[in-house]
N, CA and C atoms of all chains as a GROMACS GRO file, in nm:
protein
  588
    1UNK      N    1   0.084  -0.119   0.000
    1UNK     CA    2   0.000   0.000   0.000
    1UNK      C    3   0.088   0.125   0.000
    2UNK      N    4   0.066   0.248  -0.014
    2UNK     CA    5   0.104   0.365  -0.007
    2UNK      C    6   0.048   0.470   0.012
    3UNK      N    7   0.097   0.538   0.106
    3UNK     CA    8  -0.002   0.620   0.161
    3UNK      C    9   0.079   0.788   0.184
    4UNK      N   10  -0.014   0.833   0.224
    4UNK     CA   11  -0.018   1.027   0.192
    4UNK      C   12  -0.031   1.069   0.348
    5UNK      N   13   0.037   1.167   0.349
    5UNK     CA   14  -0.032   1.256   0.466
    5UNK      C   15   0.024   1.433   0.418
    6UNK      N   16  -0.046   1.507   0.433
    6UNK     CA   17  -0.028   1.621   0.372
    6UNK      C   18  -0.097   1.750   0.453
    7UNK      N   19  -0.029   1.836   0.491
    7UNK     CA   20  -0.132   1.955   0.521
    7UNK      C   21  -0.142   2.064   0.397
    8UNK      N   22  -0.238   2.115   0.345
    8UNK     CA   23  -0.244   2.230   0.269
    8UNK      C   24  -0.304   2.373   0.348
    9UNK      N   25  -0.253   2.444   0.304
    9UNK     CA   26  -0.324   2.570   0.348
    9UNK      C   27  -0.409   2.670   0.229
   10UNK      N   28  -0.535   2.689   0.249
   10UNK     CA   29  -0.624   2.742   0.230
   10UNK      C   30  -0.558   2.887   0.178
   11UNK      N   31  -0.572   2.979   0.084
   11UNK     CA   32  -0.581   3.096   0.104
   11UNK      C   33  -0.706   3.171   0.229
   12UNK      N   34  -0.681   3.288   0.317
   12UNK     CA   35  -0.728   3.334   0.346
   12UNK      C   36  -0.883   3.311   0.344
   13UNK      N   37  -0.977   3.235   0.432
   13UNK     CA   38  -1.129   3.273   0.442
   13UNK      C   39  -1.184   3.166   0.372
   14UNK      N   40  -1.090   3.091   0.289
   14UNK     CA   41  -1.090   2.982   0.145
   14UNK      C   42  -1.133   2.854   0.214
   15UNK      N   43  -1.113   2.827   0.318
   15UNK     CA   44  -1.103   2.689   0.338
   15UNK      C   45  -1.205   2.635   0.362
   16UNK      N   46  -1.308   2.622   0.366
   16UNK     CA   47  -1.459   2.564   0.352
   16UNK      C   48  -1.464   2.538   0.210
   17UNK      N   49  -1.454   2.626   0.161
   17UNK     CA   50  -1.449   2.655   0.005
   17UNK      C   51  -1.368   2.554  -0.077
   18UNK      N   52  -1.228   2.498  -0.040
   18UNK     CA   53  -1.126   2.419  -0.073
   18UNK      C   54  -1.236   2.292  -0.002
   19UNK      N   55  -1.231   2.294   0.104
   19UNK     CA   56  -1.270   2.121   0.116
   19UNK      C   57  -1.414   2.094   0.076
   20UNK      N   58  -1.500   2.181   0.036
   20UNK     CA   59  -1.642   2.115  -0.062
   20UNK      C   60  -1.552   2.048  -0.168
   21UNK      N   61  -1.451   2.149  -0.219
   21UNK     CA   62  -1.399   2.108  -0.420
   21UNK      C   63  -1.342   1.969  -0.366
   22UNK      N   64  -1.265   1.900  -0.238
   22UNK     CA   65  -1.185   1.815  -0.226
   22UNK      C   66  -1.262   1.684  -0.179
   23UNK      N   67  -1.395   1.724  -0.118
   23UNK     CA   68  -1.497   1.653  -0.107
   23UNK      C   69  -1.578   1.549  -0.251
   24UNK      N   70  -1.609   1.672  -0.328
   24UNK     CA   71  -1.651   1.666  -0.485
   24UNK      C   72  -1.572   1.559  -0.546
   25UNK      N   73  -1.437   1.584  -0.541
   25UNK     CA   74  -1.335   1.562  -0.620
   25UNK      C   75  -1.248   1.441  -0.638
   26UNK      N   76  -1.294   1.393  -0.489
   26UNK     CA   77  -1.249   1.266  -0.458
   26UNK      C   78  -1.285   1.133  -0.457
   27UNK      N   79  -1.444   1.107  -0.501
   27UNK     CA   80  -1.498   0.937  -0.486
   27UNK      C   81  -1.484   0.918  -0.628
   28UNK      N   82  -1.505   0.814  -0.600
   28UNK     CA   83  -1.444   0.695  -0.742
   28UNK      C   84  -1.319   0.695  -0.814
   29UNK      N   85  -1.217   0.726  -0.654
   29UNK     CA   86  -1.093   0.697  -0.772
   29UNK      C   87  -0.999   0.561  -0.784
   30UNK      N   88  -0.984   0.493  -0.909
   30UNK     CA   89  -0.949   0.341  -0.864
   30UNK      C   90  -0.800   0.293  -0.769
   31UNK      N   91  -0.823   0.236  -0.651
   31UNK     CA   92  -0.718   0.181  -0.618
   31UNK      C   93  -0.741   0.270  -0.461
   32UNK      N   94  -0.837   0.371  -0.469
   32UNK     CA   95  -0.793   0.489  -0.321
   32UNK      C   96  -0.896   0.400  -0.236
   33UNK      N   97  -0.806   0.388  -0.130
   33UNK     CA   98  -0.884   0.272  -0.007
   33UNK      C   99  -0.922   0.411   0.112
   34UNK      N  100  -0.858   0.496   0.145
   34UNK     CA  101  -0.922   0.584   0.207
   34UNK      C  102  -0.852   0.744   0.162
   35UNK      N  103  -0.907   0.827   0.205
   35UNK     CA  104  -0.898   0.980   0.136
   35UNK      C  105  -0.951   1.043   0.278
   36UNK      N  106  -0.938   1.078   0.380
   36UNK     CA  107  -0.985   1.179   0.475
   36UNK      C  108  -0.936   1.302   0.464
   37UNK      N  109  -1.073   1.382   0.462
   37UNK     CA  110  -1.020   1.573   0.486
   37UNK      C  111  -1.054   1.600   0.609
   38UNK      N  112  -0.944   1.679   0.667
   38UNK     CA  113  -1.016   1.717   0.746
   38UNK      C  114  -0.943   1.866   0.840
   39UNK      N  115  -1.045   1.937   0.882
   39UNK     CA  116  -0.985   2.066   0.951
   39UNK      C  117  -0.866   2.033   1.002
   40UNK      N  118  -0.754   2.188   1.042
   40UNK     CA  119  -0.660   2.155   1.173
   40UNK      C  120  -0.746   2.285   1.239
   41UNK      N  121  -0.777   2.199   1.347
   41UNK     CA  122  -0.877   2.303   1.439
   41UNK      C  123  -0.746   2.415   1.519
   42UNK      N  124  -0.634   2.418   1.528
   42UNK     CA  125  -0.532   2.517   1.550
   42UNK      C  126  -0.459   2.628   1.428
   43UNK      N  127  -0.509   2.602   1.299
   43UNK     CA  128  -0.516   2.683   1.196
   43UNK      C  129  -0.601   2.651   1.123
   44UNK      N  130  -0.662   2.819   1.115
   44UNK     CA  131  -0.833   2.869   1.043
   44UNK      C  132  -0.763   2.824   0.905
   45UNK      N  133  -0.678   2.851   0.813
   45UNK     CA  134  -0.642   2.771   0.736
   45UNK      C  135  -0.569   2.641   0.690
   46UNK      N  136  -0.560   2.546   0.790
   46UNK     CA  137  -0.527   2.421   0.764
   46UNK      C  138  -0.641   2.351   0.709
   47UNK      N  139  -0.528   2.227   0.644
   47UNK     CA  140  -0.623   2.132   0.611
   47UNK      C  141  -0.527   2.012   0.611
   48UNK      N  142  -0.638   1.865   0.705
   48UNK     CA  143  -0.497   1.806   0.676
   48UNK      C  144  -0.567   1.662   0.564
   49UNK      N  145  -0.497   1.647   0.476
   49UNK     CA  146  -0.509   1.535   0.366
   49UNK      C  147  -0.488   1.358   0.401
   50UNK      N  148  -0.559   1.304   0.463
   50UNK     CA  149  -0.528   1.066   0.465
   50UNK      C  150  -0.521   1.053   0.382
   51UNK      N  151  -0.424   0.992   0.308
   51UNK     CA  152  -0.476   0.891   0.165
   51UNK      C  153  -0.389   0.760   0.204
   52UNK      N  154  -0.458   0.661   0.184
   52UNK     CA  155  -0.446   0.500   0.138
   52UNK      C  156  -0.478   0.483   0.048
   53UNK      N  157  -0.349   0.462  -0.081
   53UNK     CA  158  -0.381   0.375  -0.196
   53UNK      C  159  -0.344   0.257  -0.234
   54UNK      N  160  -0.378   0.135  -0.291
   54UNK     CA  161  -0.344   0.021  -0.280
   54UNK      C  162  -0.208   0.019  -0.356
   55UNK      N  163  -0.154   0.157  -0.431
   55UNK     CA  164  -0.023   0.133  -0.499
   55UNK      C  165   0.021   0.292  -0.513
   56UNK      N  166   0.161   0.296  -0.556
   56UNK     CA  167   0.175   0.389  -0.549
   56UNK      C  168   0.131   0.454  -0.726
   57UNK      N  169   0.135   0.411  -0.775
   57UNK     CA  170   0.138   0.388  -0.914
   57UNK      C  171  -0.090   0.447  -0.936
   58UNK      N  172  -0.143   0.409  -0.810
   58UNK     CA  173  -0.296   0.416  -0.863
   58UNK      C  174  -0.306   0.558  -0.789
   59UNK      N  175  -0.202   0.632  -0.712
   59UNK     CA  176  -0.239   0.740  -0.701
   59UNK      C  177  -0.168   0.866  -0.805
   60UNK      N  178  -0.054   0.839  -0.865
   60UNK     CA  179  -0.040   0.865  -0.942
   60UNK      C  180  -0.120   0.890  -1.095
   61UNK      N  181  -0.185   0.798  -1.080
   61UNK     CA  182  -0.276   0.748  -1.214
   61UNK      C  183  -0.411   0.838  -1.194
   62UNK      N  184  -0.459   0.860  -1.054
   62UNK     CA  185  -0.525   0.903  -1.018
   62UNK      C  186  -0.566   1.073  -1.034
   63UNK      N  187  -0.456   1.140  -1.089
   63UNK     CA  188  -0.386   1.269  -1.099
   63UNK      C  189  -0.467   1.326  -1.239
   64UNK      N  190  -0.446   1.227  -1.307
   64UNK     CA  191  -0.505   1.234  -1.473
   64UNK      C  192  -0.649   1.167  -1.496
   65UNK      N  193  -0.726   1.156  -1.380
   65UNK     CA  194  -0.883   1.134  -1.404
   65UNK      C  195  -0.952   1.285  -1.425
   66UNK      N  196  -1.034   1.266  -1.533
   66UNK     CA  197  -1.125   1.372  -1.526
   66UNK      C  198  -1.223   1.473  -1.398
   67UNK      N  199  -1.230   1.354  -1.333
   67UNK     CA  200  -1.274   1.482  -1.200
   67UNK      C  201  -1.224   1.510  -1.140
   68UNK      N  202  -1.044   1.455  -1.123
   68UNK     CA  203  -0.947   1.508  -1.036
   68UNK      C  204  -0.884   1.615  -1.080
   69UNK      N  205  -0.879   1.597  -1.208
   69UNK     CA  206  -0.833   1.742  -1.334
   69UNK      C  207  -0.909   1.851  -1.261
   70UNK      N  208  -1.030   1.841  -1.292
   70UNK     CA  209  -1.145   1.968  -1.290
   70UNK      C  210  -1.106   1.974  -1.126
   71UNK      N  211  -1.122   1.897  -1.043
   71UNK     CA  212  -1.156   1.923  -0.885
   71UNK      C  213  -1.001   2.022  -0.901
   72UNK      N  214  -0.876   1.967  -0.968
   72UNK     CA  215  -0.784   2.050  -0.905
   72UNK      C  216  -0.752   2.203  -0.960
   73UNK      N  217  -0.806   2.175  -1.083
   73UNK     CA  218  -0.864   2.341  -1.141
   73UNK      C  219  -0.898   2.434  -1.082
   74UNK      N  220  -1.047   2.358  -1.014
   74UNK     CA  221  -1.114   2.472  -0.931
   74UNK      C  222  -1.002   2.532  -0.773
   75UNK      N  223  -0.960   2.403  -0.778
   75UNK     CA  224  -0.894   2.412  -0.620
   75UNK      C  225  -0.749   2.512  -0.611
   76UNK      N  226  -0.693   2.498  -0.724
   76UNK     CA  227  -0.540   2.578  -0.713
   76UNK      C  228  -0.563   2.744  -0.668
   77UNK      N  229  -0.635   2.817  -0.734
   77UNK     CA  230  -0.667   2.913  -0.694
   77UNK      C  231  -0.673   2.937  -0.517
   78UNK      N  232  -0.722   2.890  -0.468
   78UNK     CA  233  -0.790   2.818  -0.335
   78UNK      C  234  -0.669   2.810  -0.245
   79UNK      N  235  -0.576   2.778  -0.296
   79UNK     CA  236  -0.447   2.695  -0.262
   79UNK      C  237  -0.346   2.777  -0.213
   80UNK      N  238  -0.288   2.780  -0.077
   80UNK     CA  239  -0.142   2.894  -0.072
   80UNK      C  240  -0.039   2.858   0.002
   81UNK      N  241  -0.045   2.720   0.008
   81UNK     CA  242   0.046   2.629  -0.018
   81UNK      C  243   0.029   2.496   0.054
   82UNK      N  244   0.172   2.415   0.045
   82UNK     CA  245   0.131   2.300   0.067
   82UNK      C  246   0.296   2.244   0.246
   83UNK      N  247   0.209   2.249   0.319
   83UNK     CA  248   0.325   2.261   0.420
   83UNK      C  249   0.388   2.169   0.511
   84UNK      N  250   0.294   2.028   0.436
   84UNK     CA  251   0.390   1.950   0.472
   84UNK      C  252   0.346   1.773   0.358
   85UNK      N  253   0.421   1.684   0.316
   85UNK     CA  254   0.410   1.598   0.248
   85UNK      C  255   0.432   1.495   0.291
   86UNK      N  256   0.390   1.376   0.332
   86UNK     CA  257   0.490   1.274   0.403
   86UNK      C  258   0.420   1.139   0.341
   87UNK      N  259   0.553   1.047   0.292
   87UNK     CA  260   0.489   0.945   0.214
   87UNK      C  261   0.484   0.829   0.323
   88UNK      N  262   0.388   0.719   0.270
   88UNK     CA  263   0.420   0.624   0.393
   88UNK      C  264   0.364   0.476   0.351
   89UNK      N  265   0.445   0.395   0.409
   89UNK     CA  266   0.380   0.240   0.356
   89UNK      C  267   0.291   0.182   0.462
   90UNK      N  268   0.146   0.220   0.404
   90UNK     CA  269   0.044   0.153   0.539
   90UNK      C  270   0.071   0.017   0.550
   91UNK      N  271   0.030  -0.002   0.670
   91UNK     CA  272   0.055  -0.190   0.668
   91UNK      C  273  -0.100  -0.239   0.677
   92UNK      N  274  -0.170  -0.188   0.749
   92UNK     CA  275  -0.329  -0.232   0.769
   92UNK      C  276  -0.384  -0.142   0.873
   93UNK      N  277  -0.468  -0.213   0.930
   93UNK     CA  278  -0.536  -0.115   1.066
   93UNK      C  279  -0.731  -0.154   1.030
   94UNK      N  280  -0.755  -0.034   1.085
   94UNK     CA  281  -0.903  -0.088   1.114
   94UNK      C  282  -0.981   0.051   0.971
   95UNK      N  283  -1.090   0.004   0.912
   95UNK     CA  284  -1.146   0.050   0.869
   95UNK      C  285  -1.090   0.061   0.711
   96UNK      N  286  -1.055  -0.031   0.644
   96UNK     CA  287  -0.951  -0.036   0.495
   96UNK      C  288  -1.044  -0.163   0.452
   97UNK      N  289  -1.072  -0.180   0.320
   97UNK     CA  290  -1.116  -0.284   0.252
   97UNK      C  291  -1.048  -0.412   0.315
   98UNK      N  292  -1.183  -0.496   0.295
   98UNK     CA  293  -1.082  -0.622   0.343
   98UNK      C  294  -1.014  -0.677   0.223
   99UNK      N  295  -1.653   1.476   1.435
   99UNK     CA  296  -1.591   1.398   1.410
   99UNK      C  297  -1.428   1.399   1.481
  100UNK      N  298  -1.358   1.349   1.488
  100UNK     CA  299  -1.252   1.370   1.594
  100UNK      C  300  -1.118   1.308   1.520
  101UNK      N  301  -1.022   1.367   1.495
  101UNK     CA  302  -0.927   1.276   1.402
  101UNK      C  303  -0.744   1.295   1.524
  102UNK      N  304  -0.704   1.211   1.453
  102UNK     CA  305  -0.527   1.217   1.496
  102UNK      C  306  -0.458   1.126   1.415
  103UNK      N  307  -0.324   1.263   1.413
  103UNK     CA  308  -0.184   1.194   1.318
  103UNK      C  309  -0.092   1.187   1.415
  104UNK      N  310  -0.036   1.087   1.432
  104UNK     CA  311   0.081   1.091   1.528
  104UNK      C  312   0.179   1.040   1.457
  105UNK      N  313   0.270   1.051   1.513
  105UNK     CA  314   0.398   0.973   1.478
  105UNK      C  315   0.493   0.906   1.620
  106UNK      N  316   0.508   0.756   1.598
  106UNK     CA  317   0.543   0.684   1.697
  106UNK      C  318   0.720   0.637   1.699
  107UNK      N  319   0.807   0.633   1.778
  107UNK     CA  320   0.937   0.651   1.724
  107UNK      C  321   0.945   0.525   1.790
  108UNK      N  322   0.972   0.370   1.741
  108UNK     CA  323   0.983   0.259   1.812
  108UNK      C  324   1.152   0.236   1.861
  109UNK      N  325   1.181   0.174   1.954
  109UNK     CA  326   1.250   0.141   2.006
  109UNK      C  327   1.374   0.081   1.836
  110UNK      N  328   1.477   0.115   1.843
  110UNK     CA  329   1.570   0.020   1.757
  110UNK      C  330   1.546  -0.142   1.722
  111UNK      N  331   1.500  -0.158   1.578
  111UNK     CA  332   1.478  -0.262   1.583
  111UNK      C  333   1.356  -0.336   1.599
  112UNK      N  334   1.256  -0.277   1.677
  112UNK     CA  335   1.130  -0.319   1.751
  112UNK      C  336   1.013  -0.278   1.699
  113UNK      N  337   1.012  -0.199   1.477
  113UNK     CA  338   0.926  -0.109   1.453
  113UNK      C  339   0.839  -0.274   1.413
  114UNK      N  340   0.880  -0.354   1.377
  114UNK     CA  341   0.782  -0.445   1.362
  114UNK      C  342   0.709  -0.527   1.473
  115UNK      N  343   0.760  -0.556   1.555
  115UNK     CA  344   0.720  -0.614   1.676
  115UNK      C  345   0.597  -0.518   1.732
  116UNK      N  346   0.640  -0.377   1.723
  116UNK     CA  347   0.574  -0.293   1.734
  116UNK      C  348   0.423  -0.292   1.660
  117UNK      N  349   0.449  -0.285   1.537
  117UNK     CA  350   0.326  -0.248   1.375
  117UNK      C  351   0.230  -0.395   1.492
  118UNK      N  352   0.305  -0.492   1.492
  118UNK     CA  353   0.234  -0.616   1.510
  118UNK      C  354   0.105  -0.578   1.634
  119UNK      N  355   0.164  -0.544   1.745
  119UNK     CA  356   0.089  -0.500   1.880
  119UNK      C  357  -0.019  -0.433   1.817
  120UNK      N  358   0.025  -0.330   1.760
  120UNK     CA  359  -0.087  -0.179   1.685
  120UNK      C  360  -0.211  -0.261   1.588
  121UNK      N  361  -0.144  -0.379   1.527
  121UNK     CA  362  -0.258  -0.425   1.438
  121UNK      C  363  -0.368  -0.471   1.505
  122UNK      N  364  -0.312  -0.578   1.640
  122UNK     CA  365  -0.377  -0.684   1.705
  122UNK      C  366  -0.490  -0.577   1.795
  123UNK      N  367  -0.438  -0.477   1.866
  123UNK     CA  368  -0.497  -0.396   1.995
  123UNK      C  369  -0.606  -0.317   1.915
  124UNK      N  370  -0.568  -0.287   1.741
  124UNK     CA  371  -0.686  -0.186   1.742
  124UNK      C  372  -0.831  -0.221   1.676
  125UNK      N  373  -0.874  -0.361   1.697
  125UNK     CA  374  -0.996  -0.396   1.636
  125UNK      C  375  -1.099  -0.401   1.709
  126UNK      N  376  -1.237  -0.365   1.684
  126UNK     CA  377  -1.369  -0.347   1.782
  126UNK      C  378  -1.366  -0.254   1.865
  127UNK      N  379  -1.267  -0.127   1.831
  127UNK     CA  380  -1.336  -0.023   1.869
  127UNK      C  381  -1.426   0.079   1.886
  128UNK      N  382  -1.547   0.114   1.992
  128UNK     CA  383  -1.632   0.144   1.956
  128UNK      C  384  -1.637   0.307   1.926
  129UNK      N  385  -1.688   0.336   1.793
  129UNK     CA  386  -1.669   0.498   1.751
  129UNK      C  387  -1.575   0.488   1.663
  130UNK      N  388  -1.495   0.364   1.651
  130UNK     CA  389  -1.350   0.392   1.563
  130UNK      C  390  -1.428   0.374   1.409
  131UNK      N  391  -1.378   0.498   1.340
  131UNK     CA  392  -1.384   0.520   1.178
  131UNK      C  393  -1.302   0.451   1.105
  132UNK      N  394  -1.203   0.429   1.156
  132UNK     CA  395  -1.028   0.453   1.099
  132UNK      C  396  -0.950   0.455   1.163
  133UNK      N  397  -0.813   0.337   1.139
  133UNK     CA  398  -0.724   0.386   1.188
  133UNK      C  399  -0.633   0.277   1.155
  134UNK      N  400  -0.520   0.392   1.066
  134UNK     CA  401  -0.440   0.309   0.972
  134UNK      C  402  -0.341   0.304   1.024
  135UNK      N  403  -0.252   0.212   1.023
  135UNK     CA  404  -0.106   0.204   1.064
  135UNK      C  405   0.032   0.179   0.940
  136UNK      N  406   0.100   0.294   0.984
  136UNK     CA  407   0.193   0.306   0.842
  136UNK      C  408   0.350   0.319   0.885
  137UNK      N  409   0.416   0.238   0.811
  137UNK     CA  410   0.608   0.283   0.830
  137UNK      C  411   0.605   0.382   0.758
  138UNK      N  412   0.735   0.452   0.848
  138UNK     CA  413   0.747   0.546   0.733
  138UNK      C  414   0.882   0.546   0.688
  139UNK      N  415   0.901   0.572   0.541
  139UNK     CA  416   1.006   0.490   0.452
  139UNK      C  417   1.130   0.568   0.460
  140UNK      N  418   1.159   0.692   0.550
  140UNK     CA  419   1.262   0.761   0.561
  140UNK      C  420   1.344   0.742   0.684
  141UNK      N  421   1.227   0.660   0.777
  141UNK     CA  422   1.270   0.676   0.899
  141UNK      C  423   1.275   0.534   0.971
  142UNK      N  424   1.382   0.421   1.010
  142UNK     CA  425   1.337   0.288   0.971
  142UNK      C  426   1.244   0.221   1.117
  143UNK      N  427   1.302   0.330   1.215
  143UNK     CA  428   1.216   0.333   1.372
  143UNK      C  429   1.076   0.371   1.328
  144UNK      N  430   1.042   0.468   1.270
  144UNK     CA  431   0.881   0.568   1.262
  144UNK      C  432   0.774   0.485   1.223
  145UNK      N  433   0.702   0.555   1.278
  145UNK     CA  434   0.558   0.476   1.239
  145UNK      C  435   0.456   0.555   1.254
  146UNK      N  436   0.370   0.588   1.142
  146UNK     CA  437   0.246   0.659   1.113
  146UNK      C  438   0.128   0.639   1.186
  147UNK      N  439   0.008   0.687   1.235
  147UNK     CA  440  -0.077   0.632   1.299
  147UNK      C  441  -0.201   0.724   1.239
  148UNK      N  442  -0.310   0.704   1.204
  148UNK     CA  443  -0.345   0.820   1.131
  148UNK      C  444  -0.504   0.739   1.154
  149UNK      N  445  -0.584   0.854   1.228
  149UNK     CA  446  -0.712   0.762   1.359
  149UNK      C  447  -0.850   0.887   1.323
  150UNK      N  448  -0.965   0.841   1.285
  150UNK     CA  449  -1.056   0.881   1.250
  150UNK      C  450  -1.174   0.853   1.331
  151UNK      N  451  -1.229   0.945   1.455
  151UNK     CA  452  -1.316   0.862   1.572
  151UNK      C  453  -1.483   0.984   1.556
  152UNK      N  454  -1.580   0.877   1.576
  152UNK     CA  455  -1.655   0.978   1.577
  152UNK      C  456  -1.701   1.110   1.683
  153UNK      N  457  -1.631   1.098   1.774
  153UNK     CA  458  -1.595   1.222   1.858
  153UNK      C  459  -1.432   1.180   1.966
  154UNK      N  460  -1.425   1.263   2.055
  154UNK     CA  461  -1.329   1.302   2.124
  154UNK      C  462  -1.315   1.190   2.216
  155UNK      N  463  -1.466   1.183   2.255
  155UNK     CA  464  -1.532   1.106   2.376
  155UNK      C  465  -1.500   0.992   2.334
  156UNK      N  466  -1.525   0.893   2.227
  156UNK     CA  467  -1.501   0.778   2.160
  156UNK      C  468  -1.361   0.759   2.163
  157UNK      N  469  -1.269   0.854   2.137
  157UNK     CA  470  -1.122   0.821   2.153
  157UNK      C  471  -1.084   0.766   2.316
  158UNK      N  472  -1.109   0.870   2.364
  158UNK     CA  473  -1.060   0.879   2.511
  158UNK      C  474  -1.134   0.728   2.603
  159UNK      N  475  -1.232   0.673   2.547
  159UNK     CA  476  -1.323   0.590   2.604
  159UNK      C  477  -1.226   0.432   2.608
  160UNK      N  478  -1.200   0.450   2.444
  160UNK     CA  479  -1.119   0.373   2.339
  160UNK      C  480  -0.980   0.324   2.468
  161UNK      N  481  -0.920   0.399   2.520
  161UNK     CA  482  -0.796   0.369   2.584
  161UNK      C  483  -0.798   0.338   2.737
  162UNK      N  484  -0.965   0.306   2.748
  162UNK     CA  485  -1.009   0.220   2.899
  162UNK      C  486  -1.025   0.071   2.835
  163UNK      N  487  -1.035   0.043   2.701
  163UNK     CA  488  -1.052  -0.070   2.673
  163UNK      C  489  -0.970  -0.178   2.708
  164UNK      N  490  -1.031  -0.310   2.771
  164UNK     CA  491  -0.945  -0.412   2.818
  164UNK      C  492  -0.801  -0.464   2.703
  165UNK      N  493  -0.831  -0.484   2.597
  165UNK     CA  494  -0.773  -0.489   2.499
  165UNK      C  495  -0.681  -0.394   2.421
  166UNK      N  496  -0.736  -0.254   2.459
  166UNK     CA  497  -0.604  -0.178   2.403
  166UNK      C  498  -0.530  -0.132   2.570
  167UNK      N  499  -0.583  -0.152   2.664
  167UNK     CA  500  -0.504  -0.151   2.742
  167UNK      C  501  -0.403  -0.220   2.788
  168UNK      N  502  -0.427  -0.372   2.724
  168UNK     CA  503  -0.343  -0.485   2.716
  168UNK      C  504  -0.234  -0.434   2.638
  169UNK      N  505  -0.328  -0.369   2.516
  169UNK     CA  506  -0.219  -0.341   2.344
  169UNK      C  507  -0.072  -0.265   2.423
  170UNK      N  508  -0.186  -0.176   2.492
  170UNK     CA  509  -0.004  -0.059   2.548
  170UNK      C  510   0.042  -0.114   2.666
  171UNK      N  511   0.012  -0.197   2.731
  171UNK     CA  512   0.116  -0.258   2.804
  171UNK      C  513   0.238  -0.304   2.754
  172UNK      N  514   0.204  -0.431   2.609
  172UNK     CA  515   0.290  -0.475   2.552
  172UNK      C  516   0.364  -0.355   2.470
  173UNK      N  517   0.322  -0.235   2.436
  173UNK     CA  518   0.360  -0.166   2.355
  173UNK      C  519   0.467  -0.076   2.398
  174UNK      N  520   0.466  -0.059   2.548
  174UNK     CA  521   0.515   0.042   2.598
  174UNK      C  522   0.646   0.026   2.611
  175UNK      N  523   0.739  -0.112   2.667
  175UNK     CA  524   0.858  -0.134   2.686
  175UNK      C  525   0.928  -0.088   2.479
  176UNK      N  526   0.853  -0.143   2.366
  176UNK     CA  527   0.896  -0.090   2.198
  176UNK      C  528   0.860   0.021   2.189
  177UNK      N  529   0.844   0.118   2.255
  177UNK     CA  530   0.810   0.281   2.195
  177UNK      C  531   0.933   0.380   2.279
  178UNK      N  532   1.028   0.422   2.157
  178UNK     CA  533   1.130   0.542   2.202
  178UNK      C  534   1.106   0.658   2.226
  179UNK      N  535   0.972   0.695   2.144
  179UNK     CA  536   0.894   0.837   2.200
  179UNK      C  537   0.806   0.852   2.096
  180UNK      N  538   0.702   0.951   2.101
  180UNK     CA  539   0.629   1.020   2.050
  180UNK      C  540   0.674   1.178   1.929
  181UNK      N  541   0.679   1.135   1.820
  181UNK     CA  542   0.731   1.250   1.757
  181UNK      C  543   0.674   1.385   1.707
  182UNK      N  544   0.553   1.311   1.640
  182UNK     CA  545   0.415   1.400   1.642
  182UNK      C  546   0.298   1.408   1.705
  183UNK      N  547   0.219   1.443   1.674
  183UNK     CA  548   0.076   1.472   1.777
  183UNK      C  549  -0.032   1.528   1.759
  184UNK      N  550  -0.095   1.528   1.618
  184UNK     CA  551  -0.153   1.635   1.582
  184UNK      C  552  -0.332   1.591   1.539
  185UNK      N  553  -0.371   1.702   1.647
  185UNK     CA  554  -0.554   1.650   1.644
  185UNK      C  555  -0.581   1.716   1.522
  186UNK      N  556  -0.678   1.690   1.455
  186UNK     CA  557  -0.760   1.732   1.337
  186UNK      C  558  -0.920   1.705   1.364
  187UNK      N  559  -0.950   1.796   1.267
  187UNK     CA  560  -1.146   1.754   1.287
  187UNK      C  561  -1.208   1.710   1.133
  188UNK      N  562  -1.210   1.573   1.076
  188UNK     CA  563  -1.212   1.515   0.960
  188UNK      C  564  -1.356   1.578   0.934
  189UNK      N  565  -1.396   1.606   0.833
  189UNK     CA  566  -1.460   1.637   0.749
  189UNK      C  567  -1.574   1.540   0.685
  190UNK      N  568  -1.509   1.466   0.613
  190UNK     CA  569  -1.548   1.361   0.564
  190UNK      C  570  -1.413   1.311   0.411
  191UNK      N  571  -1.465   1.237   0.315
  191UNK     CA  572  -1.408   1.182   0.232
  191UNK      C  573  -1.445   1.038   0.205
  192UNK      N  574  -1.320   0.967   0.132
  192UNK     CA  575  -1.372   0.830   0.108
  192UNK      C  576  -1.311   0.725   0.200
  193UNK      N  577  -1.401   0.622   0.218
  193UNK     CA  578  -1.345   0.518   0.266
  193UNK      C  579  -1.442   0.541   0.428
  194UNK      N  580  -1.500   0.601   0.487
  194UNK     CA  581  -1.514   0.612   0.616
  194UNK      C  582  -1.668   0.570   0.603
  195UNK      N  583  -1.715   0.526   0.718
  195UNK     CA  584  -1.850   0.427   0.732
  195UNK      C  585  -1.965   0.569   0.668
  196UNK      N  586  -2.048   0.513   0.620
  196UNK     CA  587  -2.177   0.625   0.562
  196UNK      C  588  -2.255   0.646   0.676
   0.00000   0.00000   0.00000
């Protein structure tokens, strides 16, 4: 598996706004076992990004789907930066496809 | 909704012995959404923990459990420290119960 952890920051006032588009933007993509958004309740503009994908290769692939295109269109604007990235090899846990 | 990223720094040597405890201790928790367990590939001690609960209360309840109280008994002599720590308030996304 391979997995994501990421904080982005919102432009200014943006961030409700960013996680509807990241909400939208994210079901049905093949191979993503989980995707959580969610506030950092200690910055009005955080956001922090879960991803579990069954490869590293299906999140990649994932980049060039049509509603991830458009979701990230709308979203860059939105966007004022990205402040932290961290890759990681899930092993399992609770709540992942069996 | 109630989330946490931590990062766990295992003892030299002990990140698997470790992953193993984390797999066994975290099943049938009640409120638990999520909660993935990940190496992380830079660091050969680290270990990801990345926990999705439906409130605060559900976490905190979570670590009276006979079973994860067992989990950190065994866990406690393989853990070198705590590196990160960081609460979040998930949103939603994919993969988490409807």
């Amino acid at each position: 598996m391979y997995g994501l952890i990421g904080k982005v920051r919102a432009m200014p006032g943006q961030r409700d706004a960013l996680v509807e588009i990241l909400l939208e933007g994210t079901a049905g993509m093949p191979g993503c076992q989980s995707y959580v958004i969610a506030k950092d309740p200690t910055d009005t503009d955080g956001i922090w990004i879960t991803e579990v994908w069954d490869s590293a290769d299906s999140h990649k692939a994932s980049l060039s789907l049509p509603a991830v295109q458009e979701a990230i269109a709308r979203a860059r604007p939105l966007i004022a930066g990205f402040d932290q990235r961290i890759e990681t090899e899930p092993v399992g846990g609770h709540g992942l496809p069996a």
